[in-house]
C-alpha positions in Angstrom: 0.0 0.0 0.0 1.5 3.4 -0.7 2.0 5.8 1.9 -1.1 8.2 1.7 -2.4 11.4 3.4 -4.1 11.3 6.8 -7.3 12.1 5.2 -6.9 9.8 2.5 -6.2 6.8 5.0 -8.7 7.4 7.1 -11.4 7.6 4.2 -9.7 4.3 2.6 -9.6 2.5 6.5 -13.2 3.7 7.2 -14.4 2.0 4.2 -12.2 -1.4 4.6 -13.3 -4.9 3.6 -10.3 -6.1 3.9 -11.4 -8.8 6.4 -14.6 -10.3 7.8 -14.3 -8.1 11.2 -16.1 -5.0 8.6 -19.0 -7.2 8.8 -19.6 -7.0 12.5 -18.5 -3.8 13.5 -20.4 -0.5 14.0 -17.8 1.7 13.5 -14.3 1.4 12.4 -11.6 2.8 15.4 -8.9 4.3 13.2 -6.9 6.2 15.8 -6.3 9.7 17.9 -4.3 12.2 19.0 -1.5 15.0 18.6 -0.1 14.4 15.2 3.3 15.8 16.3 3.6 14.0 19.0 6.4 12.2 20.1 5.2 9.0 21.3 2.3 6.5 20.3 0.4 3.8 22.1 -1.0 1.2 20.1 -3.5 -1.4 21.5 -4.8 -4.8 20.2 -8.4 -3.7 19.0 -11.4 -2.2 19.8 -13.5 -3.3 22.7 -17.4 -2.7 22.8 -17.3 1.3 23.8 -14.9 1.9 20.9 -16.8 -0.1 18.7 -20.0 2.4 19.5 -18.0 5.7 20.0 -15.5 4.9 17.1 -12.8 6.4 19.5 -9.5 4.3 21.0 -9.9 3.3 24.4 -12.7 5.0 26.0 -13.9 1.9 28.3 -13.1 1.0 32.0 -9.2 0.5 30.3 -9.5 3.7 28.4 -10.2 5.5 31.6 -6.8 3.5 33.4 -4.7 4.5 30.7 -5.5 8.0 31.0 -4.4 7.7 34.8 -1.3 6.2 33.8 -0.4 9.0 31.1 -1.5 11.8 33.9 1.2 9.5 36.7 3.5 10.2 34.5 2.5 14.1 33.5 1.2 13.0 30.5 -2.3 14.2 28.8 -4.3 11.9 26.3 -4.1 15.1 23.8 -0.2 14.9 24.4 -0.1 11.4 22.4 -1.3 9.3 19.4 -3.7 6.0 20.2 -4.4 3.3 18.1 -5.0 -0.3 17.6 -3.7 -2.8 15.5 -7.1 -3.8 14.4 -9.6 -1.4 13.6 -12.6 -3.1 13.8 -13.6 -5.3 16.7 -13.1 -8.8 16.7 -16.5 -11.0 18.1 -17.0 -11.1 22.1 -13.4 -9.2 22.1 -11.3 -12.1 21.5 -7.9 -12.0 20.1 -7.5 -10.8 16.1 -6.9 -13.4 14.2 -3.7 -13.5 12.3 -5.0 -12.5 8.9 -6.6 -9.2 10.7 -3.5 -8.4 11.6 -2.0 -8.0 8.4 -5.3 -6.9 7.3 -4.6 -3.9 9.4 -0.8 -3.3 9.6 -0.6 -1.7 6.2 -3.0 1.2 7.8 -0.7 1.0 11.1 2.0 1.4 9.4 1.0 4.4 7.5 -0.1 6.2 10.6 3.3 5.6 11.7 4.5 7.4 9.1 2.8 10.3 9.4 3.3 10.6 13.2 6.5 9.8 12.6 6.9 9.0 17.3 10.2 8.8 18.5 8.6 5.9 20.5 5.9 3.2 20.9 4.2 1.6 23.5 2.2 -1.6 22.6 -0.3 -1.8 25.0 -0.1 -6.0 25.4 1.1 -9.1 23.2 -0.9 -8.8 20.1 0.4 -5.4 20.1 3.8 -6.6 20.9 3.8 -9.8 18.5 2.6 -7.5 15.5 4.9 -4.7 15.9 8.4 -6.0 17.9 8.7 -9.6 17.3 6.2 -12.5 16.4 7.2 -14.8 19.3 7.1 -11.8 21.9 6.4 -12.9 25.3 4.7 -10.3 27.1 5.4 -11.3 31.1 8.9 -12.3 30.5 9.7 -9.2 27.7 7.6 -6.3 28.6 9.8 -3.5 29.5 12.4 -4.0 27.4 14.1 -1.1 24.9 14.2 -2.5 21.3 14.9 0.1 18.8 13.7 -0.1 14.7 14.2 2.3 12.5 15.4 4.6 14.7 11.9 4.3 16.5 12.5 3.3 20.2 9.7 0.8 21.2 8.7 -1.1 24.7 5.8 -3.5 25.2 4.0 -3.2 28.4 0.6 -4.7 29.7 -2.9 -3.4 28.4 -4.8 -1.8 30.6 -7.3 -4.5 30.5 -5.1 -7.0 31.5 -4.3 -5.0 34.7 -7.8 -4.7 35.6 -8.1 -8.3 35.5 -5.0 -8.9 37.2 -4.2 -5.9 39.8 -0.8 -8.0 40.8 0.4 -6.4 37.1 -0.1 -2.7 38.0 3.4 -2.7 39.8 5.6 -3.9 37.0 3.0 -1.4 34.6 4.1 1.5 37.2 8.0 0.5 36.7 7.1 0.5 32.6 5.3 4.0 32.8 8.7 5.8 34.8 10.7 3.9 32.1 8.3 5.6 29.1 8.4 8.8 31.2 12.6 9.0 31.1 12.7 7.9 27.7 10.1 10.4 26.8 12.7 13.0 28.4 15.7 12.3 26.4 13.8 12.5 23.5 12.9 16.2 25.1 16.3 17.3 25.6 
C-alpha cells in the first residue's frame, strides 16, 4: 500500500473490507491524537465502547490509561492512540492472524505520518505485530528494542491490569521507564 495522506487513509480505512471483522462492526476505530507528537500507544483492538464511540480506548481500560499517562505528567491530547485492528473482533477475542495483516498496512501508514520517537504496545498482540512475532509479554515487557530509529517497549494493556491488579506494579515501573525515555527525547 503506498504511503497516503491522513485524510486519504482514514477515508480508505473507514471503508475497509479487507477482512470479515467489517462485517460486525459498527464503526471502524482508526486512531487519535496529537499528530506531532512524540510517542504513540498502540493497543490490540477495539473493545465494545470503541466499537460504538469509534474512538480508542474509551472503556473501563480507556479511563486507566488516562491515569497512567497523567502519573507520569502526561495528557491523552499529548499522544497518538491506536490499535492494531480497527474493527472489533466478536465477544473481544484475540485478532486473528490475517486481521493483523489486514490492518498493519494502515498501522504502518499512521506511523508514518506521526512519525513517534517511540511506541508503546499496549499488550502481546500489540507486541507480536509490531516487535517480534514470538514476543512474550510477562517475560519481555519493558524492554528497549529500537527499529528504524523508532525506540519501542511492550507493556501490559490496561485490560489486562484490571483483571490482574498484581500487574499494576511492574505497569508503574514500565510507565517511569516511558516517562525517562520520553525526556531524552525532550532534551
Amino acid at each position: 500500500m503506498p504511503l497516503l495522506p491522513l485524510k486519504e487513509l482514514m477515508e480508505q480505512c473507514m471503508s475497509c473490507t479487507k477482512c470479515p471483522l467489517h462485517n460486525v462492526r459498527n464503526n471502524v476505530v482508526f486512531g487519535e491524537g496529537n499528530l506531532r507528537s512524540k510517542i504513540m500507544f498502540v493497543g490490540e483492538g477495539p473493545g465494545r465502547d470503541e466499537d460504538l464511540q469509534g474512538r480508542p480506548f474509551v472503556g473501563k481500560a480507556g479511563q486507566l490509561l488516562n491515569k497512567m499517562l497523567e502519573a507520569i505528567n502526561l495528557k491523552r491530547e499529548d499522544v497518538y492512540i491506536a490499535n492494531i485492528v480497527k474493527c472489533r473482533p466478536p465477544n473481544n477475542r484475540v485478532p486473528l492472524q490475517s486481521e493483523v495483516d489486514a490492518c498493519l498496512p494502515y498501522l504502518r501508514n499512521q506511523v508514518a505520518i506521526i512519525a513517534p520517537k517511540i511506541i508503546v504496545c499496549l499488550g502481546a498482540t500489540a507486541a507480536k505485530a509490531i516487535i517480534d512475532k514470538d514476543f512474550k509479554i510477562t517475560a519481555m515487557r519493558g524492554q528497549w528494542f529500537e527499529k528504524k530509529g523508532v525506540k519501542i517497549i511492550a507493556t501490559y494493556h490496561p485490560a489486562a491490569l484490571l483483571r490482574d491488579p498484581e500487574k499494576k506494579y511492574p505497569a508503574w515501573e514500565d510507565f517511569k521507564s516511558i516517562r525517562n525515555e520520553l525526556d531524552k527525547c525532550n532534551s
